[in-house]
C-alpha positions as CSV (number, residue, x, y, z in Angstrom):
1,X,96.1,81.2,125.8
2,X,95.4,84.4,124.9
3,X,94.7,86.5,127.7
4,X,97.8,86.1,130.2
5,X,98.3,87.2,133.7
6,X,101.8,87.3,134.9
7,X,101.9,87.6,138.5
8,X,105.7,89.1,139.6
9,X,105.9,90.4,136.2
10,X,108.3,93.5,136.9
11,X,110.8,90.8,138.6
12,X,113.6,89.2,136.7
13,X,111.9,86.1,135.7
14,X,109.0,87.9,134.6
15,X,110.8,90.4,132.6
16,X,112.2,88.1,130.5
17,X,109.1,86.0,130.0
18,X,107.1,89.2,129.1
19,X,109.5,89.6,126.2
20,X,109.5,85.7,124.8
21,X,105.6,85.8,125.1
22,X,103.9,86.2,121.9
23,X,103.1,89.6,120.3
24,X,99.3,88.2,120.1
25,X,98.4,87.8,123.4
26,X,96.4,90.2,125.8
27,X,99.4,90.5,128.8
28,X,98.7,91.3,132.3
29,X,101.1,92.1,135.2
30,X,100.2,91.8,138.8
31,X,102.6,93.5,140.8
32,X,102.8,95.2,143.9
33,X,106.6,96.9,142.9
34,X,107.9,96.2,146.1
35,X,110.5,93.5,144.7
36,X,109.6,94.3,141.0
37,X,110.7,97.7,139.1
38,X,108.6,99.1,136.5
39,X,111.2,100.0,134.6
40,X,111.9,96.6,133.7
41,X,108.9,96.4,132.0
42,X,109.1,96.1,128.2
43,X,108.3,99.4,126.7
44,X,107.7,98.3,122.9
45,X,104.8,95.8,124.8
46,X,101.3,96.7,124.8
47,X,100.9,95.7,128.6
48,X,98.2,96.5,131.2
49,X,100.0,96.6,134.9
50,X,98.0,95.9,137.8
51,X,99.6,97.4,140.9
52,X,98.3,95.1,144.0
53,X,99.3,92.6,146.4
54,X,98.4,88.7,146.1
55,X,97.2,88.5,149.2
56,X,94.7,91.1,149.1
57,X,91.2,89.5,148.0
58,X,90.2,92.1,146.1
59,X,93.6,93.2,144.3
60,X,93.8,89.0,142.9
61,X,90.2,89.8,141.4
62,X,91.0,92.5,139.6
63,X,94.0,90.8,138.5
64,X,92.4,87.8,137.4
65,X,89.4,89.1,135.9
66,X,88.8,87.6,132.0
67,X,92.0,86.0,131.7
68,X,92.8,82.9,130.6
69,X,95.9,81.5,131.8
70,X,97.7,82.5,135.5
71,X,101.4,82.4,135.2
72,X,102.5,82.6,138.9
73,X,105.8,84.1,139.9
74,X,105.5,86.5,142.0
75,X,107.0,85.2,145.4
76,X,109.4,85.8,149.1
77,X,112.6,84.4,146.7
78,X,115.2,84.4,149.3
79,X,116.3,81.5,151.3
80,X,118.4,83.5,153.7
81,X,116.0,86.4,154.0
82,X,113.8,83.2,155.0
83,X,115.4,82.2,157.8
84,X,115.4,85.8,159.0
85,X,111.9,86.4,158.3
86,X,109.8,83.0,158.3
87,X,106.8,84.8,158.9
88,X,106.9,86.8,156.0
89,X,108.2,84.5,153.3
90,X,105.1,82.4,155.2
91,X,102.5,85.1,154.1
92,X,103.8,85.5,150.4
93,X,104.5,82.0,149.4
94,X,102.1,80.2,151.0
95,X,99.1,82.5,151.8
96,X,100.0,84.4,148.3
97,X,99.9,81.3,146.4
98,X,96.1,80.5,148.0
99,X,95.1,83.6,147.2
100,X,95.7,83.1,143.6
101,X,94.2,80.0,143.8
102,X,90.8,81.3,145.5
103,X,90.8,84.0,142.9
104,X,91.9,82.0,140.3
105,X,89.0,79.4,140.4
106,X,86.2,82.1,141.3
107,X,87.1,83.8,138.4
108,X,86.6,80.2,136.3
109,X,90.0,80.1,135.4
110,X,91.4,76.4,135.0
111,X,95.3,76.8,134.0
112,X,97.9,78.0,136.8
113,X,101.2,77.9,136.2
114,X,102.9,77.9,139.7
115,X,106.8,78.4,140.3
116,X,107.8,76.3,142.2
117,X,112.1,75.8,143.5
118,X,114.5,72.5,143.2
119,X,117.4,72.1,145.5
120,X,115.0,74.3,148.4
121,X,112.5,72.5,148.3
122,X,114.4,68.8,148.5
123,X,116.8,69.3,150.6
124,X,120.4,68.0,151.3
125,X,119.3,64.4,149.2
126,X,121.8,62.8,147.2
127,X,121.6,64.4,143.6
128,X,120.5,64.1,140.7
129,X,117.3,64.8,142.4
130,X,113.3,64.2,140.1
131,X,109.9,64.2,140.2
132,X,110.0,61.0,142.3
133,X,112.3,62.2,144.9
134,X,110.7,63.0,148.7
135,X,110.9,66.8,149.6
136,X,112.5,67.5,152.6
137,X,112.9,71.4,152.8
138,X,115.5,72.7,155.0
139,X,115.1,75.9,154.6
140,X,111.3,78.2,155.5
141,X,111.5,79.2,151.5
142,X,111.4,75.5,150.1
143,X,108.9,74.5,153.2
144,X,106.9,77.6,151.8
145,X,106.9,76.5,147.8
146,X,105.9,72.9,149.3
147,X,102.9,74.4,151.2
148,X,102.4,76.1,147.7
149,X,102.4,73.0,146.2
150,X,99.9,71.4,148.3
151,X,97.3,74.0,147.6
152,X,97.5,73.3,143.8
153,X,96.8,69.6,144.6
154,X,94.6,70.3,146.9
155,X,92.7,72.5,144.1
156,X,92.7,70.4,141.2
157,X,91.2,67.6,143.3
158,X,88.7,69.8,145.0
159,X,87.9,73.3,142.4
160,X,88.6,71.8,139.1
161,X,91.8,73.8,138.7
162,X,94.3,72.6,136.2
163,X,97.6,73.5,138.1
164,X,101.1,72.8,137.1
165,X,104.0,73.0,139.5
166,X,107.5,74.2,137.8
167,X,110.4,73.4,140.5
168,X,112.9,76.0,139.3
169,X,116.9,75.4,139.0
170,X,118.8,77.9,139.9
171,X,118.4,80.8,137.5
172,X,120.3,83.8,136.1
173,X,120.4,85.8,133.2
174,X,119.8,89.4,132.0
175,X,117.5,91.7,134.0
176,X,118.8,90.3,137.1
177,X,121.1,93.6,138.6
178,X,118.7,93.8,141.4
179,X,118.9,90.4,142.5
180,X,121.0,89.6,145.8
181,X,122.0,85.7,144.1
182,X,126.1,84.6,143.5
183,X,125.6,85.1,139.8
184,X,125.1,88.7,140.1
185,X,127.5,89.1,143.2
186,X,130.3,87.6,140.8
187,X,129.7,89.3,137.6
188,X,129.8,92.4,139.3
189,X,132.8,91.9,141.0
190,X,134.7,90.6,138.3
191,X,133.8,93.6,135.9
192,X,134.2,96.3,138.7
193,X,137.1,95.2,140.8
194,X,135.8,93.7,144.0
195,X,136.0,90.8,145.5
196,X,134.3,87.1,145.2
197,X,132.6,86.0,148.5
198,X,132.1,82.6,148.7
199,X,129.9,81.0,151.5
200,X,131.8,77.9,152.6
201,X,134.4,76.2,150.9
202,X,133.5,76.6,147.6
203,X,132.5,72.7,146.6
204,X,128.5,73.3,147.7
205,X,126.7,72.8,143.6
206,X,124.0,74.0,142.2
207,X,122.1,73.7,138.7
208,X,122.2,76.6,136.9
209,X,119.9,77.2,134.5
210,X,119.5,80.6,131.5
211,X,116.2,82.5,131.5
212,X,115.6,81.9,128.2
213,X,115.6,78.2,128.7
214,X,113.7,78.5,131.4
215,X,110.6,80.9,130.2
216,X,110.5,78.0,127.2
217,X,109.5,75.7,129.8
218,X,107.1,78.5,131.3
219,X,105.4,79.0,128.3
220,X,105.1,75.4,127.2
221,X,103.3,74.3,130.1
222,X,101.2,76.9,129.8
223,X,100.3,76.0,126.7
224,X,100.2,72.4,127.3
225,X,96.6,70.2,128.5
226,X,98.4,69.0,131.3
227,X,96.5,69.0,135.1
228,X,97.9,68.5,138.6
229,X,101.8,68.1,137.5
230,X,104.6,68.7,139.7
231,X,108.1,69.0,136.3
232,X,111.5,69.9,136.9
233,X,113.2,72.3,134.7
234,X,117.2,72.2,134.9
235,X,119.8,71.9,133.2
236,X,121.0,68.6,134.5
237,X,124.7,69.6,135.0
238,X,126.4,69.8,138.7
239,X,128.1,72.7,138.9
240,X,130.5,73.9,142.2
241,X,130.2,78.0,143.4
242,X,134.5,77.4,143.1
243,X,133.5,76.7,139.2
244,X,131.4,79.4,138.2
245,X,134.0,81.8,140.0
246,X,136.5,80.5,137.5
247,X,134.3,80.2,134.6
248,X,133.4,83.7,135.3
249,X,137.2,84.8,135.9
250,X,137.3,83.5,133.0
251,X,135.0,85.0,130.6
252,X,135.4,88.2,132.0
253,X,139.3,88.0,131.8
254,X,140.0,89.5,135.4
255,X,141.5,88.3,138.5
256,X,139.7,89.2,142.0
257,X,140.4,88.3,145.6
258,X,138.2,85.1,146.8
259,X,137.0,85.4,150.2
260,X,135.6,82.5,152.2
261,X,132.8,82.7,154.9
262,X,131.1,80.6,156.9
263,X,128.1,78.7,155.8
264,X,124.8,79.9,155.5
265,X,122.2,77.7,157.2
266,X,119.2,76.5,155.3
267,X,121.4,76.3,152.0
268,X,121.9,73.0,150.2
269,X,125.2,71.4,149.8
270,X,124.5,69.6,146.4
271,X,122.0,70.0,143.9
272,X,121.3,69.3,140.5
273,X,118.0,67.8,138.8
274,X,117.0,65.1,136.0
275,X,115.0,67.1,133.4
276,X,113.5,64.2,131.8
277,X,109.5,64.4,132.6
278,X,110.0,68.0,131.1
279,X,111.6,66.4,127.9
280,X,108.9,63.8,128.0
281,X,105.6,65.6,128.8
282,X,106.2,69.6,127.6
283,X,109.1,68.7,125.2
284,X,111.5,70.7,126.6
285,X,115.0,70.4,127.2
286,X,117.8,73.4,128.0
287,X,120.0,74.7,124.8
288,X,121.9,77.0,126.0
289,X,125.2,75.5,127.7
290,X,126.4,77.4,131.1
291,X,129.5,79.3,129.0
292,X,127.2,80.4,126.3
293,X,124.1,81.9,128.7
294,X,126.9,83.3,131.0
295,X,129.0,85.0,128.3
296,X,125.6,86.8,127.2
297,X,125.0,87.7,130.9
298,X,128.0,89.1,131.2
299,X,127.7,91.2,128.2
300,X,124.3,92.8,129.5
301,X,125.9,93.7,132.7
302,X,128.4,95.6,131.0
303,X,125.6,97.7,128.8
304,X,123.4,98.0,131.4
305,X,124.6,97.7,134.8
306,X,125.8,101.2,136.2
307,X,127.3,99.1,139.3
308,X,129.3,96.9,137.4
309,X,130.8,98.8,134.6
């Protein structure tokens, strides 16, 4: 694994992975900055950015030109934006994702690391959700990461592609001030004086999961021999949007208004997954607890988020 491209690599996700991947490696970023920032780019990395689009043909050849491994974030990560714009979240996700693919395998490149979501793309199903459990997307986003999903199958049976599918937890951690996500919302608030705005009643849960945890699982199944996998990476733990307010509260040592809307459609009620395939077949499993990765989020909010601070 030497020569890495990192598609979405000015995102959050990607920012942090470009810093936890080793100093050896030859790193590329294929971005179109839309989404991304350059500025989150590490500076003390020897990088090469490639500014393009995934679904431009020619942009993904470029990209993928004498690399080794994909590493495939870049994506429409919204599920409300989603529902607004089905079209669109259509034309990244799923069109991206074949684009890759077709470049990907023309350019004789075997691994592709593919990330893939958890609660969106399963549905309202009775948690703790795995590998085993049926998708059932209610939302366009998780239909869109399923129809990504398909392609890798449909890939490693047909190109000799060695895909692996990474269904995401919900994720936070530093580098994530542009994001639009409740982590960021209430970390914000709580260090600025605003108020919490909670989308329903407050019970809905979700699995929430540290970068750094998380870019250990990237990197792992990059590394790794597997083919045509579909592994969950969570955290394991249920955890309500009225909890993380308070942990939060908490570690922050404020006290904001909460203010209660309706519920969004297309957003899950319960989620949380079994991380065990990932224990069993990458040998990964989270460290960080929710109070220590939040605690450190919250500190790099306060050093580096104009908005909050």
């Amino acid at each position: 694994m030497s020569r890495v491209l990192v598609t979405g690599g000015a995102g959050f996700i990607g920012a942090n992975l470009l810093r936890q991947l080793d100093p050896s490696h030859e790193v590329r970023v294929f971005d179109n900055l839309v989404r991304g920032q350059r500025e989150l780019l590490p500076e003390d990395r020897d990088l090469e950015l490639v500014v393009g689009d995934i679904r431009d043909p020619d942009a993904v050849a470029k990209a993928v030109s004498g690399v080794d491994v994909v590493i495939h974030l870049a994506a429409f990560g919204s599920v409300v934006e989603s529902i607004d714009d089905p079209i669109e979240n259509f034309e990244i996700n799923a069109r991206g994702t074949l684009e890759m693919l077709r470049g990907t395998a023309g350019a004789g490149v075997e691994r592709f690391v593919f990330a893939s979501t958890g609660g969106a793309i399963m549905g309202n199903q009775e948690p703790p959700i795995d590998e085993s459990s049926l998708p059932w997307p209610i939302s366009p986003y998780g239909a869109s990461k399923l129809c990504g999903e398909a392609y890798l199958h449909a890939f490693a049976g047909s190109l000799g592609i060695r895909p692996v599918a990474l269904r995401f937890a919900n994720v936070y951690g530093p580098y994530s001030a542009h994001k639009k996500g409740v982590v960021t919302r209430f970390i914000r608030a709580a260090l600025a004086g605003g108020t919490f705005e909670i989308f329903g009643d407050g019970t809905a849960t979700r699995d929430y999961l540290h970068v750094d945890d998380l870019c250990r699982g990237i990197l792992a199944a990059a590394e790794s021999d597997l083919s045509d996998e579909v592994i969950h990476l969570a955290s394991e733990k249920e955890t309500s949007i009225n909890e993380l307010a308070r942990l939060i509260l908490e570690l922050v040592g404020s006290d904001v208004e909460i203010v209660h809307h309706d519920r969004r459609p297309g957003e899950v009620e319960r989620n949380f997954a079994r991380a065990e395939r990932a224990k069993k077949v990458l040998g990964w499993e989270p460290q960080l607890s929710l109070r220590e990765g939040m605690a450190s989020t919250i500190d790099w909010f306060r050093v580096n988020d104009r908005i909050a601070t």
